[in-house]
N, C-alpha and C positions, 0 to 999 in steps of 0.2 A: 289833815292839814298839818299837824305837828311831825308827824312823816314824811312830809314833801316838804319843812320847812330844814328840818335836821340833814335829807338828802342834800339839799343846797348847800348849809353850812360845812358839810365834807366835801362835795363838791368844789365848793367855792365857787357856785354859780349865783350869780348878784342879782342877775333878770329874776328866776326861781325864786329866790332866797325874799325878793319884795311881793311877788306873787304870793307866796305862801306864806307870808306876814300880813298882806290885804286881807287872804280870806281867813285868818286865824281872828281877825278884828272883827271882821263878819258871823262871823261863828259865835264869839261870845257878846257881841250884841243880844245876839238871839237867845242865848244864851238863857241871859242876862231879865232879856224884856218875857220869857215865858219859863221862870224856873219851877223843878219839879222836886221834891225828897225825894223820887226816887233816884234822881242822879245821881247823888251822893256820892256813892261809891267808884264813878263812873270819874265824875267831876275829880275829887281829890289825885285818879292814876293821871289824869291829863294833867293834872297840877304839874307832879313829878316830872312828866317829861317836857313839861313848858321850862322846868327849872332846869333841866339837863340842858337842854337848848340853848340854853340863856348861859348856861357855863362855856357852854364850847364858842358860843358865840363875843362873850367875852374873849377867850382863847382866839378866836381870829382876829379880834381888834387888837389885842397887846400884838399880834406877828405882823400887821399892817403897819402900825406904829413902829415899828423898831425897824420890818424895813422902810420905809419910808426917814428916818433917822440915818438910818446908815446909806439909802440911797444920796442926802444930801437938799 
Protein backbone atom coordinates (compact mmCIF):
# COMPACT_ATOMS: atom_id res chain seq x y z
CA UNK A 1 0.00 0.00 0.00
CA UNK A 2 2.86 2.60 0.87
CA UNK A 3 4.15 1.43 -2.70
CA UNK A 4 1.15 2.27 -4.62
CA UNK A 5 0.73 5.30 -2.37
CA UNK A 6 4.41 6.80 -3.15
CA UNK A 7 3.69 5.68 -7.23
CA UNK A 8 0.91 8.22 -7.03
CA UNK A 9 2.77 10.81 -5.34
CA UNK A 10 5.49 10.76 -8.45
CA UNK A 11 2.95 10.25 -10.68
CA UNK A 12 0.82 12.76 -9.64
CA UNK A 13 -2.06 10.64 -10.00
CA UNK A 14 -4.87 12.13 -7.30
CA UNK A 15 -7.59 9.10 -8.10
CA UNK A 16 -4.37 6.45 -7.08
CA UNK A 17 -2.92 8.70 -4.57
CA UNK A 18 -6.81 8.46 -2.47
CA UNK A 19 -7.06 5.00 -3.32
CA UNK A 20 -3.92 4.09 -1.68
CA UNK A 21 -4.44 6.43 1.38
CA UNK A 22 -8.03 4.48 1.87
CA UNK A 23 -6.35 1.28 1.99
CA UNK A 24 -3.18 2.52 4.03
CA UNK A 25 -6.12 3.54 6.78
CA UNK A 26 -7.45 0.02 6.24
CA UNK A 27 -4.39 -1.61 6.95
CA UNK A 28 -3.52 -0.14 10.01
CA UNK A 29 -6.80 -0.50 11.39
CA UNK A 30 -6.06 -3.85 11.28
CA UNK A 31 -3.18 -3.28 12.25
CA UNK A 32 -3.93 -1.65 15.15
CA UNK A 33 -7.01 -3.90 16.36
CA UNK A 34 -4.69 -7.55 16.19
CA UNK A 35 -1.16 -6.37 17.12
CA UNK A 36 1.70 -8.90 17.33
CA UNK A 37 5.80 -8.32 18.87
CA UNK A 38 6.58 -9.94 16.33
CA UNK A 39 6.03 -6.99 13.84
CA UNK A 40 8.24 -4.97 15.25
CA UNK A 41 10.65 -5.02 13.05
CA UNK A 42 8.34 -5.13 10.21
CA UNK A 43 6.17 -2.16 11.67
CA UNK A 44 9.12 0.45 12.41
CA UNK A 45 10.68 -0.14 8.11
CA UNK A 46 6.82 0.82 7.14
CA UNK A 47 7.11 3.60 9.64
CA UNK A 48 10.10 4.94 7.55
CA UNK A 49 8.53 4.89 4.36
CA UNK A 50 5.03 6.29 5.64
CA UNK A 51 7.61 9.28 6.69
CA UNK A 52 9.32 9.38 3.25
CA UNK A 53 5.84 9.60 1.79
CA UNK A 54 4.63 12.27 3.86
CA UNK A 55 7.95 14.20 2.77
CA UNK A 56 7.35 14.21 -0.78
CA UNK A 57 3.87 14.60 -0.22
CA UNK A 58 4.57 17.71 1.51
CA UNK A 59 6.83 18.58 -1.52
CA UNK A 60 3.80 18.35 -3.80
CA UNK A 61 1.66 20.53 -1.75
CA UNK A 62 4.26 23.58 -1.41
CA UNK A 63 4.44 23.06 -5.94
CA UNK A 64 0.47 23.14 -5.89
CA UNK A 65 0.64 26.12 -3.64
CA UNK A 66 3.00 28.27 -5.54
CA UNK A 67 1.44 27.27 -8.67
CA UNK A 68 -1.75 28.00 -7.86
CA UNK A 69 -0.11 31.58 -6.39
CA UNK A 70 1.32 32.39 -9.51
CA UNK A 71 -1.52 31.11 -11.62
CA UNK A 72 -3.51 34.03 -9.93
Amino acid sequence: TLGEERRALLDNDADALMRSTQAKILALRQAEAAPRASDAERLTALAELNRANGILLSRRRREVSWALRHLG
